[in-house]
C-alpha positions as MATLAB code, in Angstrom:
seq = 'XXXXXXXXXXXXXXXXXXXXXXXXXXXXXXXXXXXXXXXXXXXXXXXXXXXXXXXXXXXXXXXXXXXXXXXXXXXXXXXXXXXXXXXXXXXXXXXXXXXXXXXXXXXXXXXXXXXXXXXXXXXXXXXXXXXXXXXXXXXXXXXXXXXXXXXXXXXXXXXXXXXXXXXXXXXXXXXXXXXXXXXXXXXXXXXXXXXXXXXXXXXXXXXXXXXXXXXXXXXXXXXXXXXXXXXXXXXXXXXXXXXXXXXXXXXXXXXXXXXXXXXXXXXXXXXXXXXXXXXXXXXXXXXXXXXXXXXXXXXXXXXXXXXXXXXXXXXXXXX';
ca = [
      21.939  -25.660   -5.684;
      19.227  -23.882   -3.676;
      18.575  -20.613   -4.445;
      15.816  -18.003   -3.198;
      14.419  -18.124   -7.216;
      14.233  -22.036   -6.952;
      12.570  -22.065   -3.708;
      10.126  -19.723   -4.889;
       9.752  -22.178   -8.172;
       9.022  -25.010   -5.812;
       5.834  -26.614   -6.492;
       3.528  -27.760   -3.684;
       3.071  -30.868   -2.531;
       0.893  -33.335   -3.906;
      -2.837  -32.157   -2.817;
      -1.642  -29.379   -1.096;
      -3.053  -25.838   -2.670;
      -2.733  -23.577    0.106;
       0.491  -24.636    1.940;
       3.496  -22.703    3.534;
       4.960  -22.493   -0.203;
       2.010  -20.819   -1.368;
       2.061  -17.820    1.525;
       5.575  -17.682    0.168;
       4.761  -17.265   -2.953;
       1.926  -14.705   -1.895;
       4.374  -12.733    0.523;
       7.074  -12.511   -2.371;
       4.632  -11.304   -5.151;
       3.033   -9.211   -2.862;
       6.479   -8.021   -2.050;
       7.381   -7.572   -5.726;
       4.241   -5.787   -6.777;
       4.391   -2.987   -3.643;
       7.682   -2.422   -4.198;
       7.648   -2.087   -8.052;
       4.789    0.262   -7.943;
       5.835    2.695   -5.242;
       9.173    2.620   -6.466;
       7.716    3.657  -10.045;
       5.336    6.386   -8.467;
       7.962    8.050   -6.322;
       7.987   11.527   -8.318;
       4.280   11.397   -8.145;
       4.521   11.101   -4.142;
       7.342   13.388   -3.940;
       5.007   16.273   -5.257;
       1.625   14.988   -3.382;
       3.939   15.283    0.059;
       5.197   18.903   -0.739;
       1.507   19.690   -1.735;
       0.500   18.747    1.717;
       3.565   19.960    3.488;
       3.069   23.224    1.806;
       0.448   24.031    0.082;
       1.009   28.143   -0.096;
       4.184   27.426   -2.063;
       2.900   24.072   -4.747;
      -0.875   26.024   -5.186;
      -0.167   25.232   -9.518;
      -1.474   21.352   -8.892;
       0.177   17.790  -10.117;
       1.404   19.633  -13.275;
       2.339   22.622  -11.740;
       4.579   20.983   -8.748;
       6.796   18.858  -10.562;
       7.801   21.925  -13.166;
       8.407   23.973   -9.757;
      10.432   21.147   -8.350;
      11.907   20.410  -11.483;
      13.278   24.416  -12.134;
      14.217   24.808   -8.573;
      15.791   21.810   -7.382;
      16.094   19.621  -10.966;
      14.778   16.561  -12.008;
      16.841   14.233   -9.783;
      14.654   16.008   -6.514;
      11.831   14.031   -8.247;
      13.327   10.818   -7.429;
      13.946   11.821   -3.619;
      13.260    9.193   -1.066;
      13.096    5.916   -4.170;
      15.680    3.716   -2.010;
      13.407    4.071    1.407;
      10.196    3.635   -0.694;
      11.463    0.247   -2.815;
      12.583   -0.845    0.584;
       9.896   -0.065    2.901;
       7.014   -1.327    0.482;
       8.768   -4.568   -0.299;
       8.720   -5.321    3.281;
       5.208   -3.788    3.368;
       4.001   -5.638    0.276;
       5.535   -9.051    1.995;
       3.050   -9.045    5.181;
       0.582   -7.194    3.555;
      -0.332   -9.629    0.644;
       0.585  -12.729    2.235;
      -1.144  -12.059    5.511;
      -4.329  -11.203    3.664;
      -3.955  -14.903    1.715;
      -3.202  -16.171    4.772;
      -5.719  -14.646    7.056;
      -8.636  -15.087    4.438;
      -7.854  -18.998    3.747;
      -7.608  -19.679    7.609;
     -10.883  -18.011    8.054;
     -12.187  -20.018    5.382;
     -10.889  -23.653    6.246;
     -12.052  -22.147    9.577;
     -15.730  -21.559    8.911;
     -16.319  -23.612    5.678;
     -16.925  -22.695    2.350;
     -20.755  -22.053    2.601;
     -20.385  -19.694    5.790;
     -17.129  -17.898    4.354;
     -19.053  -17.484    1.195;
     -21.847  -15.354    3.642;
     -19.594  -13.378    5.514;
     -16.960  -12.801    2.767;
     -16.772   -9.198    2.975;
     -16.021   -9.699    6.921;
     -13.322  -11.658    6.000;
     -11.335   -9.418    3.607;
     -12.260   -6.505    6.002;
     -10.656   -8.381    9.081;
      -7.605  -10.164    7.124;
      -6.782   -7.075    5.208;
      -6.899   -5.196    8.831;
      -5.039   -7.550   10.453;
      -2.156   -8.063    7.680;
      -1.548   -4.274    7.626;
      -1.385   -4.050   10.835;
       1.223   -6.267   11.033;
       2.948   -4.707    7.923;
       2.756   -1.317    9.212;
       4.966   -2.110   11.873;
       8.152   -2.786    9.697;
       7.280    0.004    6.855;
       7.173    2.960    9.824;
      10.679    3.513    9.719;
      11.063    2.924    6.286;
       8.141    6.388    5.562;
       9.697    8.266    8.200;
      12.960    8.060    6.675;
      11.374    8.818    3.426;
       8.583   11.505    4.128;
      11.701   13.398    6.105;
      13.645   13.512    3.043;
      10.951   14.770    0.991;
      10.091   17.520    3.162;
      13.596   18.455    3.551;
      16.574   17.011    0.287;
      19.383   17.803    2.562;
      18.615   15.865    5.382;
      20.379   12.888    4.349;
      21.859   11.026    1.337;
      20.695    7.554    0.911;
      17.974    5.721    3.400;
      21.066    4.388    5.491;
      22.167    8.142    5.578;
      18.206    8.869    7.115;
      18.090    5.941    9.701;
      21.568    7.049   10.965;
      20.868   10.795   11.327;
      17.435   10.200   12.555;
      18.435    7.484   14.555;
      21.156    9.453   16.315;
      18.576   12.771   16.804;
      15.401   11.436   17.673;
      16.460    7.588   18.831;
      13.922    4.710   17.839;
      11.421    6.769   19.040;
      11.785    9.233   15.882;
      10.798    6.330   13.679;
       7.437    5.284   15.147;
       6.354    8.967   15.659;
       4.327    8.825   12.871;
       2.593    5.368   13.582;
      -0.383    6.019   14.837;
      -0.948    8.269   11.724;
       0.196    5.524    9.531;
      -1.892    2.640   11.482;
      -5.473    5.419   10.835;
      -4.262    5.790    7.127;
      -3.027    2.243    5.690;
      -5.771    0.163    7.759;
      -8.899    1.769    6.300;
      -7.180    1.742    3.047;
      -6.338   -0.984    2.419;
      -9.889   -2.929    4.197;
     -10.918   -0.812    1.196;
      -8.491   -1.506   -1.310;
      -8.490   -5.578   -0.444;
     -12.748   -5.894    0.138;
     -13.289   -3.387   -2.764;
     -11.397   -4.701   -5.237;
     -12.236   -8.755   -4.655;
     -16.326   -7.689   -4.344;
     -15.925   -5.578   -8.074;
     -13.769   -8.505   -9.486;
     -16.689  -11.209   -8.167;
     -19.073   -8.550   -9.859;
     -17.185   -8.893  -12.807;
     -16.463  -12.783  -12.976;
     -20.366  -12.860  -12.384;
     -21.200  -11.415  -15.086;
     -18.801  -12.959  -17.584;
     -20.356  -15.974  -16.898;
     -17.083  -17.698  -15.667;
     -14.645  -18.221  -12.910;
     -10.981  -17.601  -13.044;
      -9.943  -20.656  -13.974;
     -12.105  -20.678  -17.039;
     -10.524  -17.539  -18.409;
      -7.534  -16.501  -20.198;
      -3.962  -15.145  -18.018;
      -5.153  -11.786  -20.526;
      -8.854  -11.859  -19.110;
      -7.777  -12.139  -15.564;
      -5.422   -9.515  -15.716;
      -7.801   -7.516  -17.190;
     -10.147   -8.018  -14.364;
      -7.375   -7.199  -11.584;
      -6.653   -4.244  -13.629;
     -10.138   -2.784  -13.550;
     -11.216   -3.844  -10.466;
      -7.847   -2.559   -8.854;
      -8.722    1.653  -10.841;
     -12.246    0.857   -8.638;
     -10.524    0.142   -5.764;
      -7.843    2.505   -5.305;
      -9.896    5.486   -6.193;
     -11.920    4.189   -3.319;
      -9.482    3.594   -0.981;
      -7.762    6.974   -1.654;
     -10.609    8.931   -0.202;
     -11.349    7.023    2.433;
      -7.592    7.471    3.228;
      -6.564   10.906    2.459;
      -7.091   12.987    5.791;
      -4.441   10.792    7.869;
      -2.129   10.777    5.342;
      -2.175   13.960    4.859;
      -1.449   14.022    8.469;
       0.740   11.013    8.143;
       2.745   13.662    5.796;
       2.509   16.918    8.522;
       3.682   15.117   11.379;
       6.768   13.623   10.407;
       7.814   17.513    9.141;
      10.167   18.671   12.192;
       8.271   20.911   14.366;
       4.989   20.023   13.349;
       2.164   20.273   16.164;
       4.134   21.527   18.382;
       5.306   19.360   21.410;
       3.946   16.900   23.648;
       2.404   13.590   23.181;
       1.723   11.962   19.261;
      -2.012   12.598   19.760;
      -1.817   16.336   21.185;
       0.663   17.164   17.967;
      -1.915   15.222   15.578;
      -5.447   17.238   17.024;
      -2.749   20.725   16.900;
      -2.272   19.565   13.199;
      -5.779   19.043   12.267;
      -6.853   22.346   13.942;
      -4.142   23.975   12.387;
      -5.046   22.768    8.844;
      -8.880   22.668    9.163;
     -11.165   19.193    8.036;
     -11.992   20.700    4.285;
      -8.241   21.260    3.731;
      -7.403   17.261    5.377;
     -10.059   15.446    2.987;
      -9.558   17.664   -0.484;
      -5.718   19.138   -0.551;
      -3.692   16.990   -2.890;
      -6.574   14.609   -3.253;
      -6.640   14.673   -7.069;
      -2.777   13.482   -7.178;
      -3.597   10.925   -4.664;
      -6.275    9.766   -6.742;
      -4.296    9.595   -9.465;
      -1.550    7.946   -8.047;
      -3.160    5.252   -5.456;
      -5.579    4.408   -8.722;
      -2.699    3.753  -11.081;
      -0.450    2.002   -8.045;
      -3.623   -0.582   -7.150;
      -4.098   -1.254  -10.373;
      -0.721   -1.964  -11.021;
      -0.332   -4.057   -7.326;
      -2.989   -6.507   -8.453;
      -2.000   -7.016  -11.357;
       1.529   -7.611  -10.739;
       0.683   -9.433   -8.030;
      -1.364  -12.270  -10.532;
       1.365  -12.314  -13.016;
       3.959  -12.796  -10.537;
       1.497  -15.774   -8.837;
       1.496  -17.677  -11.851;
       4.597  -17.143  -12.941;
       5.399  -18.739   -9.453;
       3.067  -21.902  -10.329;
       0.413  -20.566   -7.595;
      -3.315  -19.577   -8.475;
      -4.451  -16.894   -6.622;
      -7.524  -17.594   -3.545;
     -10.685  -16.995   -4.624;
     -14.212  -16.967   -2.621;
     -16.540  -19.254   -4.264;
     -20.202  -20.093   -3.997;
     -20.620  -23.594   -2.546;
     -23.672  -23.481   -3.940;
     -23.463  -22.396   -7.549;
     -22.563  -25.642   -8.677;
];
């Protein structure tokens, strides 16, 4: 009997590594580990988006938000939006990790090891652009839902509650308004996220003295671990100012009307540069470091577990 599970479970074939059944693999832990660890971090979002949405009312910080949340609208407000998020950043995590395995390892068969070994950074920079790209697409609708019912509980119940209402208001339209937003936030982030953490993980591996292979499951994961805190940290700051404006724009009303770009420049005038890069920075921080750490190493686990070793740049040379 063919199930998804058994699929997943099926090995490659003989002298074939990097196959269709190892994107699969990829797309499904990549999947898994998005959607596990924004899922997890919702409450932590939920207050970041209010801090940006309003930041007269939650001026107490991290701390300080979820007890105002938590006294004025009870614990369950915490866990507003979870469905949409789960959802959306499976489908992100899908594209996103599988189209950067499978975007790196065509470059790489494409250039040869020696050349891909030279221009390695270029190739997580353009596979992790290109995968997000394409995963951006599907997880619009999924954040507008979400960032909608953040900024405003009674809006719907449930994500097929949000796509209906917002569907029948706005049309499809409503869901892409914040793409643009979306496309300047998750690109840079996660060329970041993806470049950052392999370079610190080679940096590591280096000087271990060893490869992946020649390590423990324990010392790997320790490795995507740390190199994942690097990363994220990274990638949050680079990120922040369009998210925060990621988080503005889907608000009703915000910026006014008139084309996506006039509302976003009426937004950023409105809320001034300092305010874009540093208000609820140190939550995002928090949160993106903890969530990439997470994401990579969920995302090993779940590749082994699946019978797949992960890609990994090596020096044609070193041997």
């Amino acid at each position: 009997m063919n199930t998804p599970g058994a699929v997943l479970l099926a090995p490659s074939p003989a002298g074939q590594t990097h196959d269709f059944m190892y994107y699969l693999k990829g797309a499904a832990a990549g999947g898994i580990c998005c959607s596990i660890t924004h899922g997890a971090l919702t409450p932590v979002d939920v207050v970041k988006t209010r801090v940006q949405l309003d930041p007269v009312k939650y001026n107490t910080g991290l701390v300080g938000g979820f007890r105002k949340i938590i006294a004025e609208e009870g614990a369950m407000a915490l866990a507003t939006g979870l469905g949409a998020t789960a959802a959306g950043y499976f489908v992100q995590g899908w594209f996103k990790f599988g189209g950067v395995e499978y975007f790196k390892i065509k470059a790489v068969e494409s250039m040869g090891e020696e050349k891909a070994w030279e221009k390695k950074t270029q190739i997580y920079l353009g596979s992790a652009a290109a995968a997000e790209t394409i995963a951006d697409i599907f997880l619009c609708p999924l954040e507008a839902v979400r960032i909608r019912s953040v900024s405003d509980p009674e809006f719907c119940d449930g994500l097929a509650d949000g796509f209906a209402k917002m569907f029948k208001a706005e049309g499809v339209g409503g869901f892409y308004a914040g793409l643009a937003p979306i496309l300047c936030k998750q690109v840079p982030y996660t060329m970041a996220k993806f470049s950052v953490q392999g370079s610190t993980a080679e940096i590591m591996y280096s000087s271990i003295g060893k490869g992946p292979s020649e390590l423990s499951s324990g010392a790997n994961l320790g490795v995507s671990l740390s190199s994942g805190v690097i990363a994220g940290v990274a990638s949050a700051i680079i990120s922040h100012p369009a998210d925060t404006l990621l988080s503005k724009v889907n608000k009703s009303g915000a910026g006014g009307d008139g084309p996506m770009m006039v509302r976003l420049m009426n937004i950023a005038k409105e809320t001034g540069i300092v305010s874009l890069c540093t208000v609820g920075l140190l939550p995002r921080c928090v949160m993106i470091g903890t969530l990439t750490a997470g994401q990579f190493g969920i995302f090993d686990t779940v590749m082994n577990a699946l019978g797949a070793s992960k890609f990994h740049f090596t020096n044609p040379n070193s041997h």
